[in-house]
C-alpha positions as CSV (number, residue, x, y, z in Angstrom):
1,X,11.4,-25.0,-34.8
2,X,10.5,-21.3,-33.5
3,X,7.7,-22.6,-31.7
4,X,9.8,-25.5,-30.3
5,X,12.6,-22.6,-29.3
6,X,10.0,-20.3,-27.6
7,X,8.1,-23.0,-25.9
8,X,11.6,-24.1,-24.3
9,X,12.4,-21.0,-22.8
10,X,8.6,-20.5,-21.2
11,X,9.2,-24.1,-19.5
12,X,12.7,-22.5,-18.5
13,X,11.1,-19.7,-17.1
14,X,8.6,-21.6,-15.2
15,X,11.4,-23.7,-14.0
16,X,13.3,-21.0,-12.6
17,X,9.9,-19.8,-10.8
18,X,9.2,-22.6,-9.3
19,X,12.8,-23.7,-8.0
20,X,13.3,-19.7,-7.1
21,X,16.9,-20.2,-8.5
22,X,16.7,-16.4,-8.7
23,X,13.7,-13.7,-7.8
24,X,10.9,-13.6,-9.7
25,X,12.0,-10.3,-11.6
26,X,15.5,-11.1,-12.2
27,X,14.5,-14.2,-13.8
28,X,11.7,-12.0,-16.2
29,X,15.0,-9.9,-16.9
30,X,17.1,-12.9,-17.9
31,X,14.1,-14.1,-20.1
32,X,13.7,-11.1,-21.8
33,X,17.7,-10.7,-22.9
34,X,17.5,-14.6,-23.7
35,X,14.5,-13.5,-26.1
36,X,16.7,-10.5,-27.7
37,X,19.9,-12.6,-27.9
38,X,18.5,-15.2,-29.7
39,X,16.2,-12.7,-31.7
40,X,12.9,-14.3,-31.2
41,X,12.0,-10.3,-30.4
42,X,13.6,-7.2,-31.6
43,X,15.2,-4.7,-29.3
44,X,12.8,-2.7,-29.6
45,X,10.5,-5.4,-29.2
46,X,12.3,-6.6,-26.0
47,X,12.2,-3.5,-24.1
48,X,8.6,-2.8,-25.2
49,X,7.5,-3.7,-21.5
50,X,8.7,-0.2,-20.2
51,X,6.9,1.5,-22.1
52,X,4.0,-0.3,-22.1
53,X,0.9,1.1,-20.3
54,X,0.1,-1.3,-18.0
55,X,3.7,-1.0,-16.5
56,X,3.6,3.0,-16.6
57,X,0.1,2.6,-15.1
58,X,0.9,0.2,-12.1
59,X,3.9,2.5,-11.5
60,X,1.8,5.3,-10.6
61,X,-0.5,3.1,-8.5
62,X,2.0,2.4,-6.6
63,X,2.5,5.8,-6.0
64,X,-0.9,6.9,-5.4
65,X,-1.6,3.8,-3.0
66,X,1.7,5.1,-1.0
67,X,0.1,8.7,-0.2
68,X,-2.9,7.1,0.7
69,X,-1.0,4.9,3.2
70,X,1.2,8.4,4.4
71,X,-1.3,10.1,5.2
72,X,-3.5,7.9,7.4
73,X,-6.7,7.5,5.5
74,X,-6.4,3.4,6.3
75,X,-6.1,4.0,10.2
76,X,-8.4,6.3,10.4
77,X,-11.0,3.8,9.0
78,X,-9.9,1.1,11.4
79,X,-11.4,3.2,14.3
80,X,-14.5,0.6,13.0
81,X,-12.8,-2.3,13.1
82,X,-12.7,-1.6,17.3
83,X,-16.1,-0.2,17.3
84,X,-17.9,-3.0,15.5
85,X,-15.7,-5.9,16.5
86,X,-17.0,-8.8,18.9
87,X,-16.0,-12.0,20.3
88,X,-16.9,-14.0,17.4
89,X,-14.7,-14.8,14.6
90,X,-17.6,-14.5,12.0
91,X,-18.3,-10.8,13.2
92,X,-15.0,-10.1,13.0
93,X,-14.2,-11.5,9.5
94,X,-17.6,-9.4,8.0
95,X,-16.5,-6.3,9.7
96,X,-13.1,-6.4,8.6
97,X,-14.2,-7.5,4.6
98,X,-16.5,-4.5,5.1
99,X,-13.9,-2.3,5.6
100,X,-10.9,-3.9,3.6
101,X,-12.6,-4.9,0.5
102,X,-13.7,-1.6,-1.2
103,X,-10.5,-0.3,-0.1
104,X,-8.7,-3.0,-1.8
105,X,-10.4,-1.9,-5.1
106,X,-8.8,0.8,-5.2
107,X,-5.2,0.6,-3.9
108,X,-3.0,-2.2,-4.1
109,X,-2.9,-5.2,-2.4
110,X,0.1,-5.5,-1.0
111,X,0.0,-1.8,0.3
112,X,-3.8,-2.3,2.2
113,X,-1.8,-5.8,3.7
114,X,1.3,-3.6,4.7
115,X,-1.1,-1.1,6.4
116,X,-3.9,-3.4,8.2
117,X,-1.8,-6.2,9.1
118,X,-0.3,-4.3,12.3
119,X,-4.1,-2.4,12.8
120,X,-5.5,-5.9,13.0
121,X,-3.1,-7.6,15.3
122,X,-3.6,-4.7,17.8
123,X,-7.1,-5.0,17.5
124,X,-6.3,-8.6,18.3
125,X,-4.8,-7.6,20.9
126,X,-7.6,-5.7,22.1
127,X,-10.0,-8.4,21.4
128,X,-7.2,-11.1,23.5
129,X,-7.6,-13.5,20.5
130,X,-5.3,-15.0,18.5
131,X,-3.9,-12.8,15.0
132,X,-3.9,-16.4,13.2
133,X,-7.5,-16.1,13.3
134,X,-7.7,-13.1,11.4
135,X,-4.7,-12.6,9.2
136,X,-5.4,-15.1,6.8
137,X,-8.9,-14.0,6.1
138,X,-7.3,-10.5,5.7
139,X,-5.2,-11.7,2.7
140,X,-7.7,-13.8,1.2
141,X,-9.8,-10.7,1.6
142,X,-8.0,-8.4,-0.1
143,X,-7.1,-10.0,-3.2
144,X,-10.5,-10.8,-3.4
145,X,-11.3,-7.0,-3.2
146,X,-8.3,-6.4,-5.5
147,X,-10.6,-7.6,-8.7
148,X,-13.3,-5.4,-7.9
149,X,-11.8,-2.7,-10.0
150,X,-8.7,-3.0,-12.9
151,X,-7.0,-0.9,-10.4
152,X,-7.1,-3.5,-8.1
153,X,-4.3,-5.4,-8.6
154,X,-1.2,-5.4,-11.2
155,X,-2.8,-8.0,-12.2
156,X,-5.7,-6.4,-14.0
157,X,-4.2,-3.3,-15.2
158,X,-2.1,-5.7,-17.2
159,X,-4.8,-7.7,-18.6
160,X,-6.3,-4.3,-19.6
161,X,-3.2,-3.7,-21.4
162,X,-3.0,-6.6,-22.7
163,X,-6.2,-7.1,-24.5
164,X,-5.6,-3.5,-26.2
165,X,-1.9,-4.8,-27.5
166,X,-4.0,-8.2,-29.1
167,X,-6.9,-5.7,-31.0
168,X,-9.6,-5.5,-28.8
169,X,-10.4,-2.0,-26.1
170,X,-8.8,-2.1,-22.5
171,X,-11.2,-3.1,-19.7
172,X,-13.3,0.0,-18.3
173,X,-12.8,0.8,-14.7
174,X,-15.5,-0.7,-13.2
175,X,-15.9,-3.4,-16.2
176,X,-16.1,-6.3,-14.3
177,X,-17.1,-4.6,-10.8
178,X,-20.6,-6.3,-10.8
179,X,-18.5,-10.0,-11.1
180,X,-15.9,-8.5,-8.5
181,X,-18.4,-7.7,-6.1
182,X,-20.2,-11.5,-6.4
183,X,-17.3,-13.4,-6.2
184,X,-15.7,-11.3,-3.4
185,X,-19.5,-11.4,-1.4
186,X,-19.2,-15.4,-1.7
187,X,-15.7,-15.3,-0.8
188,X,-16.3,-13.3,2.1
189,X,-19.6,-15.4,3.1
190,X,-17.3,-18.5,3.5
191,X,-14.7,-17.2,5.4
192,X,-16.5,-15.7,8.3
193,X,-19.1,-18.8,8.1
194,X,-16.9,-21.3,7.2
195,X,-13.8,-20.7,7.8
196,X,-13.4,-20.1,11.5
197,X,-13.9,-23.8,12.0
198,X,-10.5,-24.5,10.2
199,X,-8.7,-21.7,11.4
200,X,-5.7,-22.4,13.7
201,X,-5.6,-20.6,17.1
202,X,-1.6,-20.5,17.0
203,X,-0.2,-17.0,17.7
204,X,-0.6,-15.3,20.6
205,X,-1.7,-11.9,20.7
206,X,0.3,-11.5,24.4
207,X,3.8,-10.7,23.8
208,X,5.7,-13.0,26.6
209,X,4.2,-16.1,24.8
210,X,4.5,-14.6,21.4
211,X,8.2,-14.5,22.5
212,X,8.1,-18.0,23.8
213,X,6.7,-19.4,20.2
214,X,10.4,-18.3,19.2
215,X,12.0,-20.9,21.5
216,X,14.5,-18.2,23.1
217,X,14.2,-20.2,26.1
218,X,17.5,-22.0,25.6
219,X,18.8,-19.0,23.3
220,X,18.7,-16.1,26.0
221,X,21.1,-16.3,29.0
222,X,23.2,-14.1,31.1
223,X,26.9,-14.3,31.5
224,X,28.9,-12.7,34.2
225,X,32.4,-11.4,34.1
226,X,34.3,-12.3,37.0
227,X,37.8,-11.0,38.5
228,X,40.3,-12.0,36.6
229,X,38.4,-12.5,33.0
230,X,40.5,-11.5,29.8
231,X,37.5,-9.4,29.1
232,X,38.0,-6.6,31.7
233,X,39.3,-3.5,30.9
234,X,38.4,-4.1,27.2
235,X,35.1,-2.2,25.2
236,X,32.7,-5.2,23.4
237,X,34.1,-3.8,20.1
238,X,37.8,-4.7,21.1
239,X,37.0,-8.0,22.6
240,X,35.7,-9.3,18.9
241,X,33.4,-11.4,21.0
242,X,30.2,-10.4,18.9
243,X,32.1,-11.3,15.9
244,X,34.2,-14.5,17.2
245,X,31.4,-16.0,18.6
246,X,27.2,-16.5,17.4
247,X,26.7,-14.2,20.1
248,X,24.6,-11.1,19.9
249,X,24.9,-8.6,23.8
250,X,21.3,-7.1,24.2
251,X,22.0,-4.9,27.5
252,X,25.4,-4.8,30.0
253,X,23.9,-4.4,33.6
254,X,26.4,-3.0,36.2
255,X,24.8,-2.9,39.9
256,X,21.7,-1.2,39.7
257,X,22.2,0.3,36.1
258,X,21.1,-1.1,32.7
259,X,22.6,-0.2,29.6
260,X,21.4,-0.3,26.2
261,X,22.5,-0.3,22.5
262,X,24.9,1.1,21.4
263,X,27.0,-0.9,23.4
264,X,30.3,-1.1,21.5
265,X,32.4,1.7,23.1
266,X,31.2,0.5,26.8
267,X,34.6,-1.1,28.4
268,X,33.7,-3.7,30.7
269,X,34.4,-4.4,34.1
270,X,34.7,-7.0,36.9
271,X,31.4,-8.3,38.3
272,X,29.3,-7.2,34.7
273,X,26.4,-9.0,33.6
274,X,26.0,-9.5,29.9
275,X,22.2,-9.9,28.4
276,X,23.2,-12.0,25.4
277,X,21.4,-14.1,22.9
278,X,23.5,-17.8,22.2
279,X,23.4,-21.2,21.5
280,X,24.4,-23.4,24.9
281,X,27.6,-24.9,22.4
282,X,28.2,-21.6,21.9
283,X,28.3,-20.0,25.2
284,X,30.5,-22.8,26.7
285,X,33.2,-22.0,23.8
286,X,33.1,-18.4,25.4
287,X,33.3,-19.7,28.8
288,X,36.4,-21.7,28.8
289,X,38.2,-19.0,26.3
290,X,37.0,-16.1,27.8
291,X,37.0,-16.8,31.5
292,X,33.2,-15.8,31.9
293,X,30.7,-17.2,34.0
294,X,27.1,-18.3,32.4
295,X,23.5,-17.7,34.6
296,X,20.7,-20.1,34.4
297,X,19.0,-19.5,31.0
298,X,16.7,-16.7,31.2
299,X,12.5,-17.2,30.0
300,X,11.2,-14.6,28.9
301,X,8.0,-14.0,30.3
302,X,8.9,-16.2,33.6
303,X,10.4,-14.1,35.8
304,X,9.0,-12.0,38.3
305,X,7.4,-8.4,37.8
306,X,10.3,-6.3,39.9
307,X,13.2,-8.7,38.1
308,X,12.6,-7.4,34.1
309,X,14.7,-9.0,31.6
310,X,14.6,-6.3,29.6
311,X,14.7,-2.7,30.9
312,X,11.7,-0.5,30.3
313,X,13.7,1.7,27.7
314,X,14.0,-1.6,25.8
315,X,11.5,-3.0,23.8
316,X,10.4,-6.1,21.6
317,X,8.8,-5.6,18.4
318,X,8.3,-8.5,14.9
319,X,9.5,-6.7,11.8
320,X,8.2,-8.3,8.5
321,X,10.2,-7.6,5.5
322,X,9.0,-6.5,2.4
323,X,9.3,-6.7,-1.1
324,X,10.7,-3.2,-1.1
325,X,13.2,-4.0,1.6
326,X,16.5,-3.0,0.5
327,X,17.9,-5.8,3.0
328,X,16.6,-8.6,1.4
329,X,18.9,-10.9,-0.4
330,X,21.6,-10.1,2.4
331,X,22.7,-11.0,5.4
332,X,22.6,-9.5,9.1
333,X,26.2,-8.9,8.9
334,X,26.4,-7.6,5.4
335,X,24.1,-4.9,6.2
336,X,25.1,-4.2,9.4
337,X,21.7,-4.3,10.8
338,X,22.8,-3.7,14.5
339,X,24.7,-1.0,13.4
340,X,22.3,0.4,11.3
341,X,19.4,0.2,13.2
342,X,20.6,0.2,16.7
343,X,18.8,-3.7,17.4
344,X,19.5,-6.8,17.5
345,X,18.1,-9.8,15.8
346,X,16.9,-12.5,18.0
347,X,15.2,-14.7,16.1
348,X,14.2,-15.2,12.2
349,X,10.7,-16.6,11.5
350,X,10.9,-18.1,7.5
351,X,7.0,-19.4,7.2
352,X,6.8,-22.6,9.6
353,X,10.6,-22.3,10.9
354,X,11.7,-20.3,13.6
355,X,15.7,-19.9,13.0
356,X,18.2,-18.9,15.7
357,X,21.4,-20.3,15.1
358,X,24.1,-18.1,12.7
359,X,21.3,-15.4,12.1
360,X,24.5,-13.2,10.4
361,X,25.5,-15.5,8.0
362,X,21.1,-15.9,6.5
363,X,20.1,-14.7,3.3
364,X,17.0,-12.7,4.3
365,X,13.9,-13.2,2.1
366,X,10.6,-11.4,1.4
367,X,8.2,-12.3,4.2
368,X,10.3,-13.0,6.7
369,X,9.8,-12.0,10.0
370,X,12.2,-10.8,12.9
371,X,11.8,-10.8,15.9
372,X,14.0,-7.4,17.1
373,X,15.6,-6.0,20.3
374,X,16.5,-2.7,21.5
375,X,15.9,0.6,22.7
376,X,11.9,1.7,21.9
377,X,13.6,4.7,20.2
378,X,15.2,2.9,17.8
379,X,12.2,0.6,17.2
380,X,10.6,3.5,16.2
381,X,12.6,4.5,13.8
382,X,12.3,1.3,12.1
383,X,8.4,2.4,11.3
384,X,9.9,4.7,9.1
385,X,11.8,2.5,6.7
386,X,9.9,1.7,3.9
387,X,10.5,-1.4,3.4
388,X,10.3,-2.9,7.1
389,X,7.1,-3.0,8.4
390,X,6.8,-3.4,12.4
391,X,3.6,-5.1,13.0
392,X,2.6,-2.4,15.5
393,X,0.4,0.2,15.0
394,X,2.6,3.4,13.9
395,X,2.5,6.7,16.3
396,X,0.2,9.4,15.1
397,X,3.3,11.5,14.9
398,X,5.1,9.7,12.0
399,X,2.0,10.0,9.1
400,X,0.6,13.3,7.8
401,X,-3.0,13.6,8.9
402,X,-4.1,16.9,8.2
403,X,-3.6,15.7,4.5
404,X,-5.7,12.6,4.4
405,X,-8.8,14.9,2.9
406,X,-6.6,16.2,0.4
407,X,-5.3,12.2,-0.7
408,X,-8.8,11.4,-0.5
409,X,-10.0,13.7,-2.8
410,X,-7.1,13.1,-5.4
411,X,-7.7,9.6,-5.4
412,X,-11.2,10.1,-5.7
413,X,-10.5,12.6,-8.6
414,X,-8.2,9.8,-10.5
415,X,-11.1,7.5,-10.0
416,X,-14.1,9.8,-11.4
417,X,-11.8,10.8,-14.4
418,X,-11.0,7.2,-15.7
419,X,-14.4,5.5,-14.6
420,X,-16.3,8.6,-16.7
421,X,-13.2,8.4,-19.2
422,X,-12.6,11.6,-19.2
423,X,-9.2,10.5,-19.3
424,X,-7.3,6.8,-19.9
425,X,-6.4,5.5,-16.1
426,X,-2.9,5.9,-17.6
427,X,-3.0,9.5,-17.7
428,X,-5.4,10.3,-14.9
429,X,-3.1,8.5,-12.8
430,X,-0.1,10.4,-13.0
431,X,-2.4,13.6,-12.9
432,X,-3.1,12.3,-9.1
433,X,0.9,11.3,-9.0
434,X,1.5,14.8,-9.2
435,X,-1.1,16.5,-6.9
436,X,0.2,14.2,-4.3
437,X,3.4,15.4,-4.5
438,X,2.6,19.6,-4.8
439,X,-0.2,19.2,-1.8
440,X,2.7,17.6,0.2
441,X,0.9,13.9,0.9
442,X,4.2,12.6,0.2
443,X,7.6,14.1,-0.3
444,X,10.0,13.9,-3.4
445,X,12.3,11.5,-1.5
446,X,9.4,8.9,-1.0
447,X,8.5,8.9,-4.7
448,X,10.7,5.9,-5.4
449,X,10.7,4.0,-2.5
450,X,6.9,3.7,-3.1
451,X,7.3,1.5,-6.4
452,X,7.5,-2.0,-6.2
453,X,10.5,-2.4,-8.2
454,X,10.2,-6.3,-8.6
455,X,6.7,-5.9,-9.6
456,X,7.7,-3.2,-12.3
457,X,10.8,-5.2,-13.5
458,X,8.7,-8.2,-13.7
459,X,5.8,-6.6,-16.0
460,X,8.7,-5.0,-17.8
461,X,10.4,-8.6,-18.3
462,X,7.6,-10.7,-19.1
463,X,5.7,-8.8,-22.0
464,X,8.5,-9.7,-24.1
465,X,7.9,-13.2,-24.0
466,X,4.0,-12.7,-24.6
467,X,5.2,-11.0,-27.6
468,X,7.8,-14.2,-28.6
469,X,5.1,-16.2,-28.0
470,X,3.0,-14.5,-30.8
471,X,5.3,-14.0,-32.9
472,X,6.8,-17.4,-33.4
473,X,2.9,-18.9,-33.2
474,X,3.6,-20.8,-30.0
475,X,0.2,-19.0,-28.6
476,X,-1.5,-20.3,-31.8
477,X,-0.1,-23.4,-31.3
478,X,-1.5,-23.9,-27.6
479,X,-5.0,-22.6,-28.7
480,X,-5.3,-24.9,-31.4
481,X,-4.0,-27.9,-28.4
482,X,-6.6,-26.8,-26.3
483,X,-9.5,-26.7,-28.9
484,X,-8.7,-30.4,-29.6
485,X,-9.0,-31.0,-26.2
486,X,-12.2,-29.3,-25.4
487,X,-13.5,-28.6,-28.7
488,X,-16.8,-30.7,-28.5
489,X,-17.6,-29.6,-24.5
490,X,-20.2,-26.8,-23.8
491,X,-19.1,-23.1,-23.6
492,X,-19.8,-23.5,-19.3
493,X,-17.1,-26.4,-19.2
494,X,-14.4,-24.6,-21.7
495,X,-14.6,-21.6,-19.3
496,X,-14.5,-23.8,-16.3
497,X,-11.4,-25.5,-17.5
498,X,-9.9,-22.7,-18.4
499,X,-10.2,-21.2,-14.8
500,X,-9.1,-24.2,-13.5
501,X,-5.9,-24.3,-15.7
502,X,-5.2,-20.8,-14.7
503,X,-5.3,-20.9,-11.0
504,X,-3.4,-24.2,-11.2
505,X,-0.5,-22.4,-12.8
506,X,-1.3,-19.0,-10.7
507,X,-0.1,-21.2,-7.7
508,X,3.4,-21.8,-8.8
509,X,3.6,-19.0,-11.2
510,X,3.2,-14.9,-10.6
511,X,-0.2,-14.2,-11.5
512,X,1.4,-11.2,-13.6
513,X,3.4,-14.2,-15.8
514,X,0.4,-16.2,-15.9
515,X,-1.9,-13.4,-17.5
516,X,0.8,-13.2,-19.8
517,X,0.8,-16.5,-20.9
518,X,-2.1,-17.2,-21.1
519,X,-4.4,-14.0,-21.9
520,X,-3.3,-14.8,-25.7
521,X,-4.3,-18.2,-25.7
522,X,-7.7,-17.6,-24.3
523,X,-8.2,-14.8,-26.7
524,X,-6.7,-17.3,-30.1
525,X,-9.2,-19.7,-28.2
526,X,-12.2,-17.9,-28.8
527,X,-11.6,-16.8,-31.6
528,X,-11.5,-20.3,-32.8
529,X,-14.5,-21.6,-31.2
530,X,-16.5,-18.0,-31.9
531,X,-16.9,-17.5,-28.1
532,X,-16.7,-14.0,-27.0
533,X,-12.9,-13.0,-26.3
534,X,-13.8,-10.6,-23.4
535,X,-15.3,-13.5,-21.4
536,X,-12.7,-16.1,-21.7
537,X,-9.9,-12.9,-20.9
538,X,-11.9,-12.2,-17.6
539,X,-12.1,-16.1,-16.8
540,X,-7.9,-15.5,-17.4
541,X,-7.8,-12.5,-15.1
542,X,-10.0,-13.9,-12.5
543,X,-8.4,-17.1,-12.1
544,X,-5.0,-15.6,-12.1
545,X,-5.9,-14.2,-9.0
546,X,-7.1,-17.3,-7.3
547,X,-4.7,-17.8,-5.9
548,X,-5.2,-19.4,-1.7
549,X,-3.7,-22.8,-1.7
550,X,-0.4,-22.0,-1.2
551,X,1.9,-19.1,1.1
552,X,3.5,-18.3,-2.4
553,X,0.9,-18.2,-5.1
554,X,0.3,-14.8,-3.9
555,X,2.7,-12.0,-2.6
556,X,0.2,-10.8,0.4
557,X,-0.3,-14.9,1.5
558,X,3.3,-14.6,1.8
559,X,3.1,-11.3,4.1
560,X,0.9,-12.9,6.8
561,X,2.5,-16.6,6.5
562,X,5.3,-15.5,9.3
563,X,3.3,-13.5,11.4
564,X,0.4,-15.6,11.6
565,X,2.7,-18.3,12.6
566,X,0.6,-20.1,10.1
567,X,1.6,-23.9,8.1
568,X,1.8,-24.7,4.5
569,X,-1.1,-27.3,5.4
570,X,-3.4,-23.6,6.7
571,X,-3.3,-22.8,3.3
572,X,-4.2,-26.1,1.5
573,X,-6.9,-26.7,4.3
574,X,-8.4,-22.6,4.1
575,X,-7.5,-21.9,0.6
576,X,-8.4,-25.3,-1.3
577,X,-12.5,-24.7,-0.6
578,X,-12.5,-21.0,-1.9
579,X,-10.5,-21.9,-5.1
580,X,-13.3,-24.6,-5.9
581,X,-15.8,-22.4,-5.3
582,X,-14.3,-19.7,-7.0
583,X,-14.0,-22.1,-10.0
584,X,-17.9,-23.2,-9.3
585,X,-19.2,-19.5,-9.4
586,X,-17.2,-17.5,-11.8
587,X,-17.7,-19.2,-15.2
588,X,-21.1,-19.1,-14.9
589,X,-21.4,-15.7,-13.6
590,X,-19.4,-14.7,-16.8
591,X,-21.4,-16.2,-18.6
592,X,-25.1,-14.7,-17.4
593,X,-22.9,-10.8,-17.1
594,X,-21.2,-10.9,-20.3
595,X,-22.3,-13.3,-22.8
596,X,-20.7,-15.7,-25.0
């Protein structure tokens, strides 16, 4: 009956991951007070995940990958990428898994995405290629750096922590480099070889027709306030017409003069041109109730050098939104994004839609992008919000890098420590946590806007249910399923299998959840057929990180879906070829490195 209980709430889980009923670490939250209420796990028992090492320990990585990312030691390496890039897409892809690999083993994925993905579409820019080309590749890249090292990913740190909660020692730091440096080689190998064939040439590295993939053409217009309008004599913030209507004014032009946000205090006046962004329904509802006078739609990009749509104090910039956002999971209005940022919203890219109708009213989610309006001053302020990252190359001005040397060597130091285990990674971690903070590579205040929350709540959420799943023999149960299923097949297809289960489930699941699920099963499965736990737990961890068929299998896929103006179908065509391979390679390799 306990097993029956436990199993129903694991499918429930899964359920609510895949519908996305709720994000990913509210839902590991609900699971978790599910598994106290019904006392499947103690208190203690169910709050065991914050404490637990692997959480503490991907807290501080967090951390330490942040200080790297302050202080400019990524830019300054992608000086190379413009040195040693070419024309061709395969020379690009090796130079750029050169570069981003290694650095991937070392700080987390997301964070290396966060800082390349702006260095590599200016370098596309450069180049006068396409970003689609490239930004795929980058996230494939990464997470195949990211299992070079258990400090890689999330991933592996809590696999590490995991195999020392079910008896056996935590991976070393560089256990399972010489597998993480195979697999990513082969990886890499097929997507600068292989690859560029498939790749779609979609996005635009030139702005006006990046602008024109939005479809603003029918969206952008200019509306003129003649004598005798009801608007005259009244400021934009009196006239409600930003709030009446699904209307947003980018720039009032009076004669020769442009102005810019902030608008709301300017009162208008007879013969005033409005720059707005509005549905055609839209701006005839404010023509017959406002008495205005609507311009031929404008194009960006179509009109002639001296006639500027924009002014040159304005300026056009794609935001992506991050995990770390605080915005996400509100609306436009709700947040008071114009207000609070001094720009306006034009258009919303979710994945393969471009949205421009009622952009206020839209729950914003992780990975969307925005495509934002206003004065350049203000769009640099944006590069400053942690959790907003303007695909743009950030100013020299706005990172500290006379410290990079000094984050360097602390990282270095954390590194040497735990690989010579001096000290567990646990501890030499939040020795390079605090250096960071007294050399000055990043400040108090930008301690906790460094953690991935969601990712910390989600580890914290999910060990609970690993422990359920142990305790009420539902783990024991699975093994025992899966040994009379593939009982009598050689060790080579047990492992296969295995890895192919796991990135299945990885594609619909949060490889964290999936490590947790599964991790115990693989280890009660070798124990049952006498195979050697460590290499059915790396065939687990591996394959939990396989994760290229879909844009939300894994978190930086999800990053470079929008801006790569890439479709679901990119990732089934890109993806599907290096998660057969990666099935092909790794068991065997496991099996010649490790043993069974």
């Amino acid at each position: 009956m306990t097993v029956a209980l436990t199993l129903s709430i694991v499918i429930f889980a899964l359920v609510c991951f895949v519908c996305e009923w709720f994000p990913a670490d509210i839902t590991a939250i609900m699971i978790m007070v599910i598994l106290m209420t019904l006392g499947l796990v103690t208190p203690e028992e169910g709050i065991s995940g914050f404490s637990n090492t692997a959480t503490i320990t991907v807290l501080a990585m967090f951390i330490l990958s942040a200080g790297i990312a302050r202080t400019g030691v990524v830019e300054l390496i992608s000086t190379y990428l413009n040195r040693w890039g070419s024309r061709s897409a395969s020379q690009q892809i090796f130079t750029m898994g050169a570069i981003v690999a290694p650095i991937s083993g070392f700080i987390n994925n997301t964070a290396v995405v966060a800082v390349f993905l702006p260095v590599i579409e200016d370098w596309c820019r450069r180049q006068k290629i396409s970003p689609s080309k490239l930004l795929l590749p980058l996230s494939y890249i990464t997470v195949l750096g990211g299992m070079i090292t258990v400090i890689g990913t999330s991933t592996n740190v809590l696999a590490s922590g995991l195999s020392e909660q079910l008896g056996y020692e935590p991976f070393s730091l560089f256990q399972f480099t010489r597998l993480g440096v195979i697999t990513c080689s082969v990886g890499l190998l097929y997507l600068a070889l292989v690859a560029p064939r498939w790749l779609p040439e979609r996005r635009s590295a030139q702005q006006s027709q990046m602008l024109q993939s939005y479809g603003l053409k029918d969206y952008v217009s200019e509306i003129v306030i003649p004598p005798g309008s009801r608007l005259i004599g009244q400021t934009l913030q009196s006239s409600q017409l930003q709030r009446q209507f699904d209307l947003d004014v980018l720039e009032l032009i009076r004669g020769e003069s442009r102005f810019s946000q902030p608008l709301a205090d300017k009162l208008l006046q007879a013969g005033d041109i409005l720059l707005v962004r509005a549905p055609q329904p839209c701006l005839l509802q404010i023509q017959a109730e406002k008495s205005v006078k609507i311009l031929p739609a404008v194009q960006f990009g179509a009109t002639p050098p001296d006639q500027k749509v924009i002014s040159e104090a304005e300026g056009l910039a794609e935001v992506l939104l991050l995990p770390t956002a605080s915005i996400v999971g509100s609306t436009l209005k709700e947040t008071r994004f114009r207000q609070r940022y001094n720009a306006t919203v034009l258009a919303i890219r979710r994945g393969e839609s471009v949205m421009l109708d009622r952009l206020g009213k839209m729950p914003l989610r992780f990975g969307d992008t925005l495509l934002v309006q206003g004065p350049k001053q203000s769009l640099l302020g944006l590069q400053t919000n942690a959790g907003l990252l303007v695909t743009e190359q950030p100013p020299i001005e706005i990172l500290r890098r006379d410290k990079a040397w000094i984050a360097i060597a602390i990282m270095l130091g954390v590194i040497i420590v735990a690989a010579f285990e001096w000290l567990p990674i646990l501890v030499s971690a939040w020795v390079g946590v605090v250096l960071m903070l007294l050399t000055g590579c990043l400040r108090p205040g930008e301690l906790y806007a460094a953690v991935r929350w969601d990712v910390i709540f989600l580890l914290a959420g999910l060990i609970p249910l690993g422990v359920a799943m142990e305790n009420s023999g539902a783990t024991q149960w699975l093994a025992d399923s899966l040994v009379t299923l593939a009982g009598q097949l050689p060790a080579y297809w047990i492992l296969t299998l295995l890895f192919v289960i796991t990135s299945l489930i990885t594609e619909i699941l949060s490889n964290n959840a999936c490590v947790v699920l599964l991790l115990p099963v693989a280890v009660k499965l070798a124990e049952a057929l006498s195979l050697n736990p460590y290499a059915l737990m790396l065939v687990v961890t591996f394959a939990a990180s396989n994760s290229f068929m879909t844009p939300i299998g894994y978190q930086t896929n999800t990053m470079v879906y929008g801006p790569g103006g890439y479709r679901f179908s990119d990732f089934l065509r890109i993806g599907t070829p290096l998660n057969l391979i990666m099935a092909v390679i790794t068991p065997p390799l496991i099996i010649w490195l490790y043993g069974l």
